[in-house]
C-alpha atoms as an extended CHARMM CRD file, in Angstrom:
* protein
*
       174  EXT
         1         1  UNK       CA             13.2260000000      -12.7320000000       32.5430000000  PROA      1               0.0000000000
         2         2  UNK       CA             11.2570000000      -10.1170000000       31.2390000000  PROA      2               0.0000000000
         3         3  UNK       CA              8.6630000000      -10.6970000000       27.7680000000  PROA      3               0.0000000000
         4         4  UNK       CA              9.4310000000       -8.7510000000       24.6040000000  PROA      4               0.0000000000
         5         5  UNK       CA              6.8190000000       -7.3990000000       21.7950000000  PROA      5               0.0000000000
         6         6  UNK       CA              6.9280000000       -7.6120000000       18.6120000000  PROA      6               0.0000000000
         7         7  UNK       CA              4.3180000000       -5.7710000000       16.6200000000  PROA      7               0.0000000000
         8         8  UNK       CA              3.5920000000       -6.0090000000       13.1110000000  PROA      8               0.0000000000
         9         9  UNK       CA              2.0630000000       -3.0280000000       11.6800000000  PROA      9               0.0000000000
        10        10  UNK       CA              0.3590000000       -2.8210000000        8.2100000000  PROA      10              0.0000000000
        11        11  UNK       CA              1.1150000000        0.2510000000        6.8880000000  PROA      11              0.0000000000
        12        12  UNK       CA             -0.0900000000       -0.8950000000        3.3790000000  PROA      12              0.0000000000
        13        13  UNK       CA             -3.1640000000        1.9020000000        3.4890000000  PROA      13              0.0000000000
        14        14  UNK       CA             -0.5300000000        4.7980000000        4.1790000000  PROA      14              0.0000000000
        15        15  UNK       CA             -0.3480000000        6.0920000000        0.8190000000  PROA      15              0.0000000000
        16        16  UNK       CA              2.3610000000        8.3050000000        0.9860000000  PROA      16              0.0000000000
        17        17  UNK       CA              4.8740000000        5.5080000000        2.4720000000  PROA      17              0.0000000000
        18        18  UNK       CA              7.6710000000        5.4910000000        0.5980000000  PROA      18              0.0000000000
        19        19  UNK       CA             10.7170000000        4.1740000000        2.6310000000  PROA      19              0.0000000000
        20        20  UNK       CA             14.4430000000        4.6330000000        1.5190000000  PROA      20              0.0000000000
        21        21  UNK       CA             14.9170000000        0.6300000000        1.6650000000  PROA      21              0.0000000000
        22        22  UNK       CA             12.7260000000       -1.9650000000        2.0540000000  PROA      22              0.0000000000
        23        23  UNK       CA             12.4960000000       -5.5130000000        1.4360000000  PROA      23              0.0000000000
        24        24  UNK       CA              9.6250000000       -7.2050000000       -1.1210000000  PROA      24              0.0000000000
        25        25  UNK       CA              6.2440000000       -7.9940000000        0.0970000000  PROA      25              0.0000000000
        26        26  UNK       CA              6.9600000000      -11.0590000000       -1.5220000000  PROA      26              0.0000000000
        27        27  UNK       CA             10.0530000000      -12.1780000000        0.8650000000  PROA      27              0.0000000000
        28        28  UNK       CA              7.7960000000       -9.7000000000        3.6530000000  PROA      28              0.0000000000
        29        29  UNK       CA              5.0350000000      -13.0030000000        3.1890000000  PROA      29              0.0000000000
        30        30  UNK       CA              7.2260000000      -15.0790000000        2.7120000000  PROA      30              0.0000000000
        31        31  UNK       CA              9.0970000000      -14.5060000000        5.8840000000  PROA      31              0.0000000000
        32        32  UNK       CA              6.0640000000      -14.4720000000        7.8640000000  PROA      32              0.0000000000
        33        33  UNK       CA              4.9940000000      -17.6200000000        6.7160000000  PROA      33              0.0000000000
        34        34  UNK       CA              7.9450000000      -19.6050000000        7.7770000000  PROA      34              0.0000000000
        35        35  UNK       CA              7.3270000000      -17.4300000000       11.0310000000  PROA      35              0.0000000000
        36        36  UNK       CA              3.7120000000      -18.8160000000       11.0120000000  PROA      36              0.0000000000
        37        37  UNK       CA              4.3940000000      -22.4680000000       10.7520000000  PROA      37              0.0000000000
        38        38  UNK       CA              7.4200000000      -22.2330000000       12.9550000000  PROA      38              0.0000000000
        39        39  UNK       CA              4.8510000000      -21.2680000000       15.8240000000  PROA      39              0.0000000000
        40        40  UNK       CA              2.4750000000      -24.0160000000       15.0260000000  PROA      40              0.0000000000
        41        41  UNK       CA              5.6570000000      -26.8400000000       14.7230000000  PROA      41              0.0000000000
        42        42  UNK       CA              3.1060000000      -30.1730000000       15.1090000000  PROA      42              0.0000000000
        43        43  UNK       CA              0.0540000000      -28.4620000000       13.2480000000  PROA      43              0.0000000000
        44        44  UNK       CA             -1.0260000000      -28.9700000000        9.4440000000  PROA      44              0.0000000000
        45        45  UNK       CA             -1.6610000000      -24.9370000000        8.8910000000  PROA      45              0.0000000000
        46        46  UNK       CA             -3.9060000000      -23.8000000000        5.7530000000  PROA      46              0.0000000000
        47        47  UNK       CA             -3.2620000000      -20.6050000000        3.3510000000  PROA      47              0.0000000000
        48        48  UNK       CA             -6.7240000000      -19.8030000000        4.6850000000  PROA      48              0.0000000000
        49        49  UNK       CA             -5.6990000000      -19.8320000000        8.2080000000  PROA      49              0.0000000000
        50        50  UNK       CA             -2.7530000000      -17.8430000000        7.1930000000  PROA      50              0.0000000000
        51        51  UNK       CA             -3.7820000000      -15.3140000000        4.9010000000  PROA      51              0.0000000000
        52        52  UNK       CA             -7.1650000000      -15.0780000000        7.7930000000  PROA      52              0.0000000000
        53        53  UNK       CA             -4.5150000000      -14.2980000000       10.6290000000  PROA      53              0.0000000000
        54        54  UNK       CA             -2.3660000000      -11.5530000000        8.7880000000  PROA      54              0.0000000000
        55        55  UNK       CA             -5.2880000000      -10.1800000000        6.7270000000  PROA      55              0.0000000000
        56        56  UNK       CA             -3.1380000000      -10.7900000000        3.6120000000  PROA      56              0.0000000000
        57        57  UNK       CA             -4.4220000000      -11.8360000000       -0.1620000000  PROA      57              0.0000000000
        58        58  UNK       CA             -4.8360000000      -15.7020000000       -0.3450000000  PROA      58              0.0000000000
        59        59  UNK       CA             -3.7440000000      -15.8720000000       -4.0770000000  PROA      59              0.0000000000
        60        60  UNK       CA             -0.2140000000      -13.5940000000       -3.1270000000  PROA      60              0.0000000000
        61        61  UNK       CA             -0.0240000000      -16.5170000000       -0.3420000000  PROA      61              0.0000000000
        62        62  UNK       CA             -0.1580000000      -19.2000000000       -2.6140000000  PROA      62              0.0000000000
        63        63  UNK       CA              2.6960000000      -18.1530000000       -4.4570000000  PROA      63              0.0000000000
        64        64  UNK       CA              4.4560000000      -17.4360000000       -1.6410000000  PROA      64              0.0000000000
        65        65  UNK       CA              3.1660000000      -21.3420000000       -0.6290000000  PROA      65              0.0000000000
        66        66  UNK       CA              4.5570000000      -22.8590000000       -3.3610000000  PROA      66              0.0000000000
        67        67  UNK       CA              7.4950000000      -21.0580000000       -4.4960000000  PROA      67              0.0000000000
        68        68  UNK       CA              8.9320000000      -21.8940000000       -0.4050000000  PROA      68              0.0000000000
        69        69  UNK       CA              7.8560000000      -25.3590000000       -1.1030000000  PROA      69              0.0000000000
        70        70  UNK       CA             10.2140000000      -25.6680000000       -4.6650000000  PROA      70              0.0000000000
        71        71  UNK       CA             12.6990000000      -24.2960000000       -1.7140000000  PROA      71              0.0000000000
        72        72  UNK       CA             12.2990000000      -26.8430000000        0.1820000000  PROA      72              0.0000000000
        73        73  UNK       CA             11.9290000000      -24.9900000000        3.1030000000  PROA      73              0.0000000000
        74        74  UNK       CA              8.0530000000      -26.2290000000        3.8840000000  PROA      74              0.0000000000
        75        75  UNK       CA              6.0470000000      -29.2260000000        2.8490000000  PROA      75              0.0000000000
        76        76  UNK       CA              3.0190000000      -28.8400000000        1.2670000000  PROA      76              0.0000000000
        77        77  UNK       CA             -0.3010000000      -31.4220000000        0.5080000000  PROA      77              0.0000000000
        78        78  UNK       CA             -3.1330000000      -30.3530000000       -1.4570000000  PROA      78              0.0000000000
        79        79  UNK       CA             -6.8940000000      -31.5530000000       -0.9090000000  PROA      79              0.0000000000
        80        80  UNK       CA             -9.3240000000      -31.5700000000        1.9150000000  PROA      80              0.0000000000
        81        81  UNK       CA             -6.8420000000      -32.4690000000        4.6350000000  PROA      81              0.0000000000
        82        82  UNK       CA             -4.0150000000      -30.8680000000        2.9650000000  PROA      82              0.0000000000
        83        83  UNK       CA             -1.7180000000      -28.1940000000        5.0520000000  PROA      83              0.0000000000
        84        84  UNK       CA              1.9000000000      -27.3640000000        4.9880000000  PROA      84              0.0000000000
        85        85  UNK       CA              4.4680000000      -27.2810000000        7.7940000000  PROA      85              0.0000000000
        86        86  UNK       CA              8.3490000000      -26.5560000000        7.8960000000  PROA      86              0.0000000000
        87        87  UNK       CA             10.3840000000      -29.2010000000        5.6760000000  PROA      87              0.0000000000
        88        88  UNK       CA             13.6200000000      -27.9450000000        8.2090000000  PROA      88              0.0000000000
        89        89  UNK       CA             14.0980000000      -27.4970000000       11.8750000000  PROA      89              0.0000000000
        90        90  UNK       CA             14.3310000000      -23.3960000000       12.4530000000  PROA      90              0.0000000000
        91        91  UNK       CA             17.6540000000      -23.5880000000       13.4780000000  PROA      91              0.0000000000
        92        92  UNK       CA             18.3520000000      -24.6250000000       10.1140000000  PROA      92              0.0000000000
        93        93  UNK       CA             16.1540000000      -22.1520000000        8.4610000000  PROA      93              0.0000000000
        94        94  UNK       CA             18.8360000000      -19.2360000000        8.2440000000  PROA      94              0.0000000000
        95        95  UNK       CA             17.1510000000      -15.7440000000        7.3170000000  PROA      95              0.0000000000
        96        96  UNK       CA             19.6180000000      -14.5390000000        4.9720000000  PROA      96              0.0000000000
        97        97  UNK       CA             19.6110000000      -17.4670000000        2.9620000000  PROA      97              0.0000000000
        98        98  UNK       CA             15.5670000000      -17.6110000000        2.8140000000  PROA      98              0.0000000000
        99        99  UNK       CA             16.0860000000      -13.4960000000        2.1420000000  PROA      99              0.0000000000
       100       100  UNK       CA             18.7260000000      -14.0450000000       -1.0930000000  PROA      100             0.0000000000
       101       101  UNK       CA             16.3890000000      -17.2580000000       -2.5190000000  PROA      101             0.0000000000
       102       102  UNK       CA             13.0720000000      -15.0330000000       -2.6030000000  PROA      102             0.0000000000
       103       103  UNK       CA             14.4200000000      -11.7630000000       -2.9050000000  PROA      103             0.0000000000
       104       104  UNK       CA             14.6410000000      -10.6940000000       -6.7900000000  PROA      104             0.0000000000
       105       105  UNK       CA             17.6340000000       -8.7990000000       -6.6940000000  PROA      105             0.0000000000
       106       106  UNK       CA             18.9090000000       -6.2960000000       -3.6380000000  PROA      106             0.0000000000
       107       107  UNK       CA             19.4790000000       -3.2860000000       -5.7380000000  PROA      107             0.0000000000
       108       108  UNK       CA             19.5670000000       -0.2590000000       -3.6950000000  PROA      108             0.0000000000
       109       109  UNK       CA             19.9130000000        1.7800000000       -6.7570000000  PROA      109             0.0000000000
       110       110  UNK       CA             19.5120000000        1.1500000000      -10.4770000000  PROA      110             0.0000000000
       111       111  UNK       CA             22.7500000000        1.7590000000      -10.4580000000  PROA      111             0.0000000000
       112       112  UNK       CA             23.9070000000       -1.4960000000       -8.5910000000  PROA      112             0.0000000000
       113       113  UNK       CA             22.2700000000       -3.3760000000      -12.1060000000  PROA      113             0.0000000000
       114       114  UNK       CA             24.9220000000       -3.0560000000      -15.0220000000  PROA      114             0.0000000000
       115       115  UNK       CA             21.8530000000       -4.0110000000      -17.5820000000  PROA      115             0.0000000000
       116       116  UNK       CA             19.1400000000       -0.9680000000      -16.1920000000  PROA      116             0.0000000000
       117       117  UNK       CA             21.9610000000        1.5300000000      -14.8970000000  PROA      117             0.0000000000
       118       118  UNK       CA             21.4390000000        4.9710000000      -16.9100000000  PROA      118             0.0000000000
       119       119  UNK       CA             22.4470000000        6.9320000000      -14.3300000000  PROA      119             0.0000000000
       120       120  UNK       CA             25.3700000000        9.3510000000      -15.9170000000  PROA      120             0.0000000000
       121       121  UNK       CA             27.6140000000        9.9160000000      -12.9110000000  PROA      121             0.0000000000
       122       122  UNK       CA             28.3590000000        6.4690000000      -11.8610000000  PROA      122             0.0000000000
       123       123  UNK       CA             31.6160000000        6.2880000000      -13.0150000000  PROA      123             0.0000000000
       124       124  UNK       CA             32.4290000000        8.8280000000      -10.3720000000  PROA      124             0.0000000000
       125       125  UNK       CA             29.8020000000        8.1870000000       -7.9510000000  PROA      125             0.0000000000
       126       126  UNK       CA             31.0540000000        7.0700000000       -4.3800000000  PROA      126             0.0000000000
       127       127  UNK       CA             27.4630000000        6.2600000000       -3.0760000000  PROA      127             0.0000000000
       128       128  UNK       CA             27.3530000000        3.6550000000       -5.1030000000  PROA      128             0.0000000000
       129       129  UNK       CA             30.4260000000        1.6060000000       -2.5670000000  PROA      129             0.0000000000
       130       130  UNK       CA             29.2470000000        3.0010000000        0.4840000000  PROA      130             0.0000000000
       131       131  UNK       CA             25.5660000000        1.0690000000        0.1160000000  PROA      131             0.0000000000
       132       132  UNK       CA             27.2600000000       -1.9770000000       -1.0200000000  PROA      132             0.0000000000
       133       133  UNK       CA             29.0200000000       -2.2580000000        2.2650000000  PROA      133             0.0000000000
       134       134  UNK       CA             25.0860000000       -1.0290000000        3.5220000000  PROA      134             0.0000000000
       135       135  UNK       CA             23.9900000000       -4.2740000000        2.0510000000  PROA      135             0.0000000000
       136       136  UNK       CA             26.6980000000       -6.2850000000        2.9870000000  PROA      136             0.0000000000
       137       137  UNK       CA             26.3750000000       -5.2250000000        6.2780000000  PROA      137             0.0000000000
       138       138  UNK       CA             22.4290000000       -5.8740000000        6.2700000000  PROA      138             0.0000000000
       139       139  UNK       CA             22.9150000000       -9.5210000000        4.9820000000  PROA      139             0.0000000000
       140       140  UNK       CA             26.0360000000      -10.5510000000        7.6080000000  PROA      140             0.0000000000
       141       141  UNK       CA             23.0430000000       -9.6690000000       10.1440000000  PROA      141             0.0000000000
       142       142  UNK       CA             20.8280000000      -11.7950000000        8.4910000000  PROA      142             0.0000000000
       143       143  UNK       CA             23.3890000000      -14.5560000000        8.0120000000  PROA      143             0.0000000000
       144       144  UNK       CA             23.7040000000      -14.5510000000       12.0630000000  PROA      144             0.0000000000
       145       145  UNK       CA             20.2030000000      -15.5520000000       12.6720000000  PROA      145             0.0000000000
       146       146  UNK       CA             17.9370000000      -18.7030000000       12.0820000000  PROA      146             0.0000000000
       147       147  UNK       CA             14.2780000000      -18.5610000000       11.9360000000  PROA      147             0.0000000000
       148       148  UNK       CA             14.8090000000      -20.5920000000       16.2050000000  PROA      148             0.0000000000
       149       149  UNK       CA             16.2860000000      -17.1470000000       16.9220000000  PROA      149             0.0000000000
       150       150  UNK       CA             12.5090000000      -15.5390000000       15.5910000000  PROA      150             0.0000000000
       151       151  UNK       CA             10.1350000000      -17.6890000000       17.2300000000  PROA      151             0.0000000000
       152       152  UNK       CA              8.4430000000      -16.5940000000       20.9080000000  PROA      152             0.0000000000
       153       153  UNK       CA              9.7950000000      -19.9170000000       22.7520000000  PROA      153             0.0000000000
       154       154  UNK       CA             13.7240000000      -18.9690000000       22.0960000000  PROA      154             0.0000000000
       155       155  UNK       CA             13.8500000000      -14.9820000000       22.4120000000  PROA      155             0.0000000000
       156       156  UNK       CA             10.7920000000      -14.3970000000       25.1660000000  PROA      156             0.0000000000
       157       157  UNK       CA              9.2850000000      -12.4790000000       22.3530000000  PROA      157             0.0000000000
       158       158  UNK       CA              5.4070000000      -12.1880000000       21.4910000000  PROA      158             0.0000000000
       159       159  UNK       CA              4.1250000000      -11.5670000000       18.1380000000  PROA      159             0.0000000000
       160       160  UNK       CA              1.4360000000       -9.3540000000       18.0150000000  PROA      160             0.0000000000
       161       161  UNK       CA             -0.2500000000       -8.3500000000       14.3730000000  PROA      161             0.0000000000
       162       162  UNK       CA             -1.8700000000       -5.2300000000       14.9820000000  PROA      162             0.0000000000
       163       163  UNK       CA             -3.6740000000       -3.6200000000       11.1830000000  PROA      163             0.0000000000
       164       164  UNK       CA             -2.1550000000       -0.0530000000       10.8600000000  PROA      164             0.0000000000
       165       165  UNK       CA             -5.9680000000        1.1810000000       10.7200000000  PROA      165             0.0000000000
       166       166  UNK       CA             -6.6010000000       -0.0040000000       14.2200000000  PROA      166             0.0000000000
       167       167  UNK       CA             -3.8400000000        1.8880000000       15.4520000000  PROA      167             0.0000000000
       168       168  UNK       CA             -5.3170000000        5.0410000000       13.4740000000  PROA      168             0.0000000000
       169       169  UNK       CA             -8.6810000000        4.1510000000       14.8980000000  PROA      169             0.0000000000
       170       170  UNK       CA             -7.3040000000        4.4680000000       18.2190000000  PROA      170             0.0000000000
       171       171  UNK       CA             -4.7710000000        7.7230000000       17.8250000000  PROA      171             0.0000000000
       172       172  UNK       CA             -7.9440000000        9.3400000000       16.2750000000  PROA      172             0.0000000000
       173       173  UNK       CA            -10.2630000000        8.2590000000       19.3010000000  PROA      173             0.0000000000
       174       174  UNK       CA             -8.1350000000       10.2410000000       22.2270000000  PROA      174             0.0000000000
């Protein structure tokens, strides 16, 4: 059985990024963290381990923190020995649901928003379809897979955060 690797790069420092789709950094986090605390399942983890390990803002974390708590996807206690830790086995935890509850919205375009579309050909636009069935295809992925299906013990899979500028550190040292 061979291992697989999963790499997270932070490409936040590459100005010029500017993909055609992307998700929120806010469901990026918020993914992550339920990634997190699935790996440590019998550990009390802290937004300052967390935000520590993937080099992240603590105060975006503690949204993140307690909007997933009012989710009830993690538990959460405050104080000196405080920590959260899933509320739900992963295999319970399914990705497009966790995706559609943080997400704002999934517009593609303005266009897909009735209330901010000012786009003047929409009326006879076919893009407009064809990336609907885009996103419908992108969330009947999603719906497939629980957060079990993420984590290293079920898929053979490591998770290795590597910072974008130590990859540039190491292209520019050849």
């Amino acid at each position: 059985m061979s291992t697989k690797y999963i790499f997270l790069i932070d490409n936040r420092s590459q100005l010029n990024y500017y993909p055609a789709m992307q998700l929120t950094l806010y469901t990026d986090y918020s993914l992550r963290v339920l990634l997190y605390l699935g790996e440590h399942p019998n550990e009390r983890i802290t937004i300052t381990q967390m935000s520590e390990y993937f080099d992240i803002s603590r105060n975006h974390l503690v949204k993140v923190v307690h909007n997933l708590g009012k989710l009830e996807l993690i538990h959460t206690i405050r104080g000196k020995n405080g920590g959260m830790w899933l509320a739900q086995e992963p295999k319970n935890i399914n990705i497009a649901t966790v995706v559609r509850k943080v997400e704002p919205h999934m517009n593609l375009l303005e266009c897909f928003d009735d209330k901010t579309n000012t786009c003047p050909i929409t009326k006879n636009c076919g893009l407009k379809h064809i990336l609907f069935k885009a996103k419908k295809s992108f969330m009947d992925v999603l719906k497939e897979h629980t957060l079990a299906d993420l984590l290293p013990e079920n898929n053979n899979t490591v998770i290795q955060h590597i910072p974008l500028k130590s990859i540039q550190l190491a292209s520019t040292n050849k």
